[in-house]
C-alpha positions in Angstrom: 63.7 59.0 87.9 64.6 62.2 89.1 67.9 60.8 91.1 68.6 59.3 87.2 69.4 63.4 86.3 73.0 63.4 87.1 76.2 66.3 86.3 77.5 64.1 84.0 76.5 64.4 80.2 77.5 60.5 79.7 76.3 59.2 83.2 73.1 60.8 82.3 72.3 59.4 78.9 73.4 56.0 80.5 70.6 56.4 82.6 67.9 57.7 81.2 68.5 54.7 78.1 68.8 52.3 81.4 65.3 53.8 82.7 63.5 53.3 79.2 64.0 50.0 78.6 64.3 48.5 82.0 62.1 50.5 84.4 59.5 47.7 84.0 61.7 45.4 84.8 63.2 46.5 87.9 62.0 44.3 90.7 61.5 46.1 94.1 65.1 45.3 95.3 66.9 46.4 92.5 64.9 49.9 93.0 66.5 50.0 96.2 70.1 49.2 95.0 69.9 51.4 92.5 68.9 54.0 94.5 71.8 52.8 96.7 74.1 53.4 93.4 72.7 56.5 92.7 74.0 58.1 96.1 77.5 57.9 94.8 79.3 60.3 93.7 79.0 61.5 89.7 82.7 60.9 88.9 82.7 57.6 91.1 79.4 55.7 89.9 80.6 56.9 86.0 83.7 54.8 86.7 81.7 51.4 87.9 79.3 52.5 85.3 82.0 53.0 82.3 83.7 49.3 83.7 87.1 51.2 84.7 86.0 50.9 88.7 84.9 47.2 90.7 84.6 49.1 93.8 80.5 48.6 94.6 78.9 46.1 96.7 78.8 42.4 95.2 74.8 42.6 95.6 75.1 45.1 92.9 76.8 43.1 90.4 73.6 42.7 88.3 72.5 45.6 88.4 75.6 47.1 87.5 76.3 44.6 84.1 73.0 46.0 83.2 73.8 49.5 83.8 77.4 48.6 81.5 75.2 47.2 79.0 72.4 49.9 78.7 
């Protein structure tokens, strides 16, 4: 959760909705992707996030959608 707390207002309310309703959810490899996400860069996981970037991992892809649809 804390990695969720980010620089950027939007990226940060993205998350914390993400973490609400899908925290439960998250299987124990999608923990560790995320976390693998969540060691970009602000500016550069708001643009995968916010669907103007493609540049993450294609084991991600799942995680990500849901991250574009939180």
């Amino acid at each position: 959760m804390w990695k969720c707390r980010r620089g950027l207002l939007e990226l940060d309310l993205v998350l914390e909705k993400f973490m609400r309703c899908e925290a439960d959810r998250l299987g124990e490899t999608e923990v560790e992707w995320l976390g693998e996400l969540l060691e970009l860069q602000d500016n550069d996981l708001w643009d995968i996030v916010a669907g103007r970037s493609e540049r993450f991992e294609p084991r991600h892809r799942e995680l990500v959608a849901r991250l574009r649809a939180s």
